[in-house]
C-alpha positions in Angstrom: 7.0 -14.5 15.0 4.8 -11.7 16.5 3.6 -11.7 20.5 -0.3 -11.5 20.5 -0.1 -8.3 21.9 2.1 -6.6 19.5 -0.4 -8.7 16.5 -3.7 -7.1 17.7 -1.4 -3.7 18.0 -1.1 -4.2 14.2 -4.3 -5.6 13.1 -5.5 -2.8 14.6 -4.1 -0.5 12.2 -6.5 -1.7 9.8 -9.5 1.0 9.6 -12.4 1.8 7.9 -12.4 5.6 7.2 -15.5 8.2 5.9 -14.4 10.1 3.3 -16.2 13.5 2.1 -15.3 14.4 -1.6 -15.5 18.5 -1.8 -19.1 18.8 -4.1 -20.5 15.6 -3.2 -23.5 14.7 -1.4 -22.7 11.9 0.2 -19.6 10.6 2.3 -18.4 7.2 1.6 -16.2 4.6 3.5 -12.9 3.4 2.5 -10.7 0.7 4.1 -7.3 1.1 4.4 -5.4 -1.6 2.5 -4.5 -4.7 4.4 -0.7 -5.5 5.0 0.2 -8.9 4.0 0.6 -9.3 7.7 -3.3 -8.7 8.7 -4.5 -10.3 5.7 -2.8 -13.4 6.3 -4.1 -13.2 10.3 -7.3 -12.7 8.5 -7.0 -15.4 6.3 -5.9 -17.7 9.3 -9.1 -16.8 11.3 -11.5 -17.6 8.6 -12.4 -14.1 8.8 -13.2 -11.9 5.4 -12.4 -8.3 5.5 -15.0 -6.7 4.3 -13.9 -3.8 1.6 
């Protein structure tokens, strides 16, 4: 069992980072992958995480 506070402390952890590949033109984004903690939150709130 998790307090809320230490949950959103976690889900939080979940980030979307842009990524620059040495030669390429264009960055890209990359999510970091979900623990099975924050996708079952996820899950839970009927809430997709977009990848």
């Amino acid at each position: 069992m998790h307090h809320f506070r230490g949950l959103l402390d976690h889900l939080a952890t979940l980030t979307r980072n842009t990524v620059q590949v040495h030669g390429a033109e264009q960055p890209f984004q990359q999510l970091t992958v979900p623990t099975d903690l924050q996708r079952h939150a996820f899950e839970l709130l009927d809430v997709r995480i977009a990848v």
